[in-house]
mmCIF file of the C-alpha atoms, coordinates in Angstrom:
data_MODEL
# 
_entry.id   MODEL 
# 
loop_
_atom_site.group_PDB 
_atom_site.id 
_atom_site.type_symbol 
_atom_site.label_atom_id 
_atom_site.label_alt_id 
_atom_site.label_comp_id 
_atom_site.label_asym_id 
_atom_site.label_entity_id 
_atom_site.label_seq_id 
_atom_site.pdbx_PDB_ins_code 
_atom_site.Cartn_x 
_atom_site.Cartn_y 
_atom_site.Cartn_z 
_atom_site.occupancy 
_atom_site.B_iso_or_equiv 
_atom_site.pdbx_formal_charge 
_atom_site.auth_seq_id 
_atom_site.auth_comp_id 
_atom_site.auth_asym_id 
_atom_site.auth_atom_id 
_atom_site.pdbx_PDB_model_num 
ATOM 1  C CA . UNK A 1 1  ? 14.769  8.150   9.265   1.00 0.00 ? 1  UNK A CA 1 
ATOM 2  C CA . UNK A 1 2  ? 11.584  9.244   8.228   1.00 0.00 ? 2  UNK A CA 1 
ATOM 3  C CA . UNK A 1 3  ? 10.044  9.820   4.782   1.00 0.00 ? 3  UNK A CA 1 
ATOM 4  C CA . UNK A 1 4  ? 6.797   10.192  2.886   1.00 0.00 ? 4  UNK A CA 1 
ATOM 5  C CA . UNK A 1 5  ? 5.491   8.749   -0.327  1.00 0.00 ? 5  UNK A CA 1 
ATOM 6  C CA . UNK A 1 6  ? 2.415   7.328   -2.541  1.00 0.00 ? 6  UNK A CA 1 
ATOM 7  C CA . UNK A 1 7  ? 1.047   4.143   -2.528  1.00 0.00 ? 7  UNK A CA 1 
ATOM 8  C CA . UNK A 1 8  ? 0.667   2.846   -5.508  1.00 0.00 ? 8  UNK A CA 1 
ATOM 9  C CA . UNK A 1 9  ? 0.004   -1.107  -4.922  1.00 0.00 ? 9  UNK A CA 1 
ATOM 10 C CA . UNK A 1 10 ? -1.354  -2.872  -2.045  1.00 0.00 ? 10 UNK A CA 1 
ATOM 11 C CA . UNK A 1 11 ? -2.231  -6.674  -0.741  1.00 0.00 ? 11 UNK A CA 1 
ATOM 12 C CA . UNK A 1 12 ? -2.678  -8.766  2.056   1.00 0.00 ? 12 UNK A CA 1 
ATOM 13 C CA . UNK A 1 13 ? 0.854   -10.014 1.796   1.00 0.00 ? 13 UNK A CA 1 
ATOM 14 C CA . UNK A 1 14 ? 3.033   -6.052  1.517   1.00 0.00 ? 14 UNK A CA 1 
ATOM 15 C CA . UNK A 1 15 ? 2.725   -3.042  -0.958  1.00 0.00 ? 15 UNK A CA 1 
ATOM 16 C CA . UNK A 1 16 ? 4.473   -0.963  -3.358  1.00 0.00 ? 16 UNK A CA 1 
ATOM 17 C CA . UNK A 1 17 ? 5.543   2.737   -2.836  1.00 0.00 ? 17 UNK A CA 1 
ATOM 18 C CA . UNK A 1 18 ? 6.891   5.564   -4.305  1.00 0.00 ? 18 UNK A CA 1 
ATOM 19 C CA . UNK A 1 19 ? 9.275   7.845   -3.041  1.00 0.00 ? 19 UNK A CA 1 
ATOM 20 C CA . UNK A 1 20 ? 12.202  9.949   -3.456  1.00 0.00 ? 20 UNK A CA 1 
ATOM 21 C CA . UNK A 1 21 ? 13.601  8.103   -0.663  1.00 0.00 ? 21 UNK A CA 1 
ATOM 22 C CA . UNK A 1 22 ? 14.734  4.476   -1.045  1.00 0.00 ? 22 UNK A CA 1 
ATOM 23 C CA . UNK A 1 23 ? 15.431  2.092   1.946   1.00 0.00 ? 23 UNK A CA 1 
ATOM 24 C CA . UNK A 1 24 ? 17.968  -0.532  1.756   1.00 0.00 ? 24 UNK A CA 1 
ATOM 25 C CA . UNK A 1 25 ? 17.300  -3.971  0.393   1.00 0.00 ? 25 UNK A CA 1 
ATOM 26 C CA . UNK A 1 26 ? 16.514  -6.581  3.257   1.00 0.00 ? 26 UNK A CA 1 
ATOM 27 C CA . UNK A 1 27 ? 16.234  -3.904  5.435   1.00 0.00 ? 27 UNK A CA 1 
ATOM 28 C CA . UNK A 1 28 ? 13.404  -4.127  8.266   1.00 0.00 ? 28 UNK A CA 1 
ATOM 29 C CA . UNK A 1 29 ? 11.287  -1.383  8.436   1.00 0.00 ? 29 UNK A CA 1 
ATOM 30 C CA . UNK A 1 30 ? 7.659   0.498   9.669   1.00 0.00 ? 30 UNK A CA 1 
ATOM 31 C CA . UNK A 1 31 ? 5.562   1.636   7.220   1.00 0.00 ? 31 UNK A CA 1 
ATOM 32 C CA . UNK A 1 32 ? 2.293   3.880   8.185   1.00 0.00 ? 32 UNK A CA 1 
ATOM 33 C CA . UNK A 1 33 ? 0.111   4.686   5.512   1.00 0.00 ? 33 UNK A CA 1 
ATOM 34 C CA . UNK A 1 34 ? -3.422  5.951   5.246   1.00 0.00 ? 34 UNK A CA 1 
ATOM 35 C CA . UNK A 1 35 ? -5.838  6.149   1.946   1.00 0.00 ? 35 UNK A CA 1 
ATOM 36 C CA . UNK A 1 36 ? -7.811  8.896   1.042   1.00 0.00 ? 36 UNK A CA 1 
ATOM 37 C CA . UNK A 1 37 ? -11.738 9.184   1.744   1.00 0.00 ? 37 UNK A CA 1 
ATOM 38 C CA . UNK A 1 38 ? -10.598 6.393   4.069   1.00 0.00 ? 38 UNK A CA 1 
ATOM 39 C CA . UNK A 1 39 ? -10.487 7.356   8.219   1.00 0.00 ? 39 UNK A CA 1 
ATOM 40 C CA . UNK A 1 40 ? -8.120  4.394   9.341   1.00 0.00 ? 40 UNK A CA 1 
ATOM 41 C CA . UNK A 1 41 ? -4.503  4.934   9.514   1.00 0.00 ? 41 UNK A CA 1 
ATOM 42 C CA . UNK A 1 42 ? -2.668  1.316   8.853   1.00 0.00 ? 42 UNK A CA 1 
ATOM 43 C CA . UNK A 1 43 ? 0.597   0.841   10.820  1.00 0.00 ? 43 UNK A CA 1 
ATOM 44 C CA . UNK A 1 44 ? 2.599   -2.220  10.169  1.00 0.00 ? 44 UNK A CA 1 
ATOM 45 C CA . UNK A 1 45 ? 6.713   -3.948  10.180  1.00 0.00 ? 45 UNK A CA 1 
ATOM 46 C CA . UNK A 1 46 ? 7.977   -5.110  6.915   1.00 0.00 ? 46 UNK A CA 1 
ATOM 47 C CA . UNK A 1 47 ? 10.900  -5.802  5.246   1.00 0.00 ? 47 UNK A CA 1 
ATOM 48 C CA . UNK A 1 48 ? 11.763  -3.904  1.684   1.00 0.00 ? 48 UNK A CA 1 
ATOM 49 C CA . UNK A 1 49 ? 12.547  -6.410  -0.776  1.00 0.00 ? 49 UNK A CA 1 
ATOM 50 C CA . UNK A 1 50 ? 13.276  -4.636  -3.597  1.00 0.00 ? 50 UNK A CA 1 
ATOM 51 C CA . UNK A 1 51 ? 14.203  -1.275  -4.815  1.00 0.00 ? 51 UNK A CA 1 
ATOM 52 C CA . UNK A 1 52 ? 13.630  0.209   -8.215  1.00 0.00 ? 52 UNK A CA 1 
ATOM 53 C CA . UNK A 1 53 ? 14.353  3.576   -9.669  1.00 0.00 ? 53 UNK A CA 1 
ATOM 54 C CA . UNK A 1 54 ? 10.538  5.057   -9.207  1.00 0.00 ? 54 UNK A CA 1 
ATOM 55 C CA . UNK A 1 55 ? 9.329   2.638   -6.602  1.00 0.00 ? 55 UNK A CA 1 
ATOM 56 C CA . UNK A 1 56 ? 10.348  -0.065  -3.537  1.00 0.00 ? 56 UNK A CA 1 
ATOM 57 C CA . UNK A 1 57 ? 8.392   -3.364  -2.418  1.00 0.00 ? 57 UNK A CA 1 
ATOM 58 C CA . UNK A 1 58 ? 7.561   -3.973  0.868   1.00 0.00 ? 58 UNK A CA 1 
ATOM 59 C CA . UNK A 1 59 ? 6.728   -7.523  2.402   1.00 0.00 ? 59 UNK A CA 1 
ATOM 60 C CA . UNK A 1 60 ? 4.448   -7.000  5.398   1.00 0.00 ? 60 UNK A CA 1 
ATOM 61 C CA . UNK A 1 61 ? 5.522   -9.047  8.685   1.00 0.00 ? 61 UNK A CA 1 
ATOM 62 C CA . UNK A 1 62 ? 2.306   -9.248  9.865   1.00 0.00 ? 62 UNK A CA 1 
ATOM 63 C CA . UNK A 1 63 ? -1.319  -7.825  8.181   1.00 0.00 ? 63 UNK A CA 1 
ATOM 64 C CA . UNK A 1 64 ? -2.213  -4.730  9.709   1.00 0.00 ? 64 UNK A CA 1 
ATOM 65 C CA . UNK A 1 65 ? -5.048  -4.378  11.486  1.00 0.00 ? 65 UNK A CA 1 
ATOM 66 C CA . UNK A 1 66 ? -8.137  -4.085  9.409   1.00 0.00 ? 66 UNK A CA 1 
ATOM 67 C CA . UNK A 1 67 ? -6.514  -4.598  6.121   1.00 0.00 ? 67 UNK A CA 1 
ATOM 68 C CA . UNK A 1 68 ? -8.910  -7.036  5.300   1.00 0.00 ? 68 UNK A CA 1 
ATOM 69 C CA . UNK A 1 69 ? -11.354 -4.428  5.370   1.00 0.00 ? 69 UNK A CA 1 
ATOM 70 C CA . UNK A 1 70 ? -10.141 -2.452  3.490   1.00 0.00 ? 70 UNK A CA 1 
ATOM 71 C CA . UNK A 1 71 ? -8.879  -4.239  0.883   1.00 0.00 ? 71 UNK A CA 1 
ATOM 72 C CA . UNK A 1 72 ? -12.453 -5.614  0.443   1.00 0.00 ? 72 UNK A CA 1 
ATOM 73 C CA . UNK A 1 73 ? -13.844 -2.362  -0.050  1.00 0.00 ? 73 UNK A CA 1 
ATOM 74 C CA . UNK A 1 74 ? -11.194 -1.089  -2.512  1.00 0.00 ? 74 UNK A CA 1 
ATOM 75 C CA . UNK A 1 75 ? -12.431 -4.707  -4.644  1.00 0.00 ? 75 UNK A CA 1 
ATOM 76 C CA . UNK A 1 76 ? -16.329 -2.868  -4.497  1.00 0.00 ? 76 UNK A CA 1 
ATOM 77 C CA . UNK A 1 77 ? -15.135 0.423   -5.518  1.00 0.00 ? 77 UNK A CA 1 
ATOM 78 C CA . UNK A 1 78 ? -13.022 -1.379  -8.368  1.00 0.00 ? 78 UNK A CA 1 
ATOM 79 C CA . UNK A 1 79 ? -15.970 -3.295  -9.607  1.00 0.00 ? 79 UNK A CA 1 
ATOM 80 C CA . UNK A 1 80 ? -18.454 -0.721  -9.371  1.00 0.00 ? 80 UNK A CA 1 
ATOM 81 C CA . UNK A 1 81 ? -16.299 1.724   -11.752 1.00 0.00 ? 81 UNK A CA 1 
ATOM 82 C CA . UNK A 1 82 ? -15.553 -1.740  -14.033 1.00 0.00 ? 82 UNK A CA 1 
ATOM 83 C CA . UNK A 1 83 ? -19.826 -1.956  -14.326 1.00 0.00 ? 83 UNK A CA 1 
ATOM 84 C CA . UNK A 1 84 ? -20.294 1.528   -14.798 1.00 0.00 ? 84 UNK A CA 1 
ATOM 85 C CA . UNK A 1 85 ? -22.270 2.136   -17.982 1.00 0.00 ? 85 UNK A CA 1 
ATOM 86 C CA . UNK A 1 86 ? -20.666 4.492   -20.771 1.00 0.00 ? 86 UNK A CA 1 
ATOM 87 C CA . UNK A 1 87 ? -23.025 6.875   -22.043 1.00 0.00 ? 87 UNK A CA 1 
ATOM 88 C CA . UNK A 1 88 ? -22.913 7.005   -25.826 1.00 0.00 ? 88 UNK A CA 1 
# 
């Protein structure tokens, strides 16, 4: 089965997504996911381990390639909007 949804949490460890389609509990699955403004596409195994009525959690067997990467620049974009000034 195949399915497509938004990503609306992400980590070293797994991720958080939202679908209209929900994947069993426990069950092992692959998960490939891009960002956008961001070139890489991130393929990885996991296994879902929870589902909710908007969302499902995903623990990642293994980090994807380049993750760390990308994580850190997500933590610069994050900080640069949090030290933004506010005009007045």
């Amino acid at each position: 089965m195949e399915a497509t949804g938004e990503l609306i949490d992400i980590s070293r460890g797994g991720a958080r997504i939202r679908s209209e389609v929900k994947p069993l509990e426990g069950a092992e699955i692959a998960v490939r996911f891009t960002l956008q403004n961001y070139l890489e596409v991130f393929e990885v195994r996991g296994i879902v381990l929870r589902v909710q009525s908007d969302s499902w959690a995903v623990l990642f067997l293994e980090e994807p390639a380049g993750l760390a990467k990308l994580l850190r620049s997500l933590d610069e974009r994050t900080q640069k909007r949090e030290a933004s000034p506010i005009g007045i």
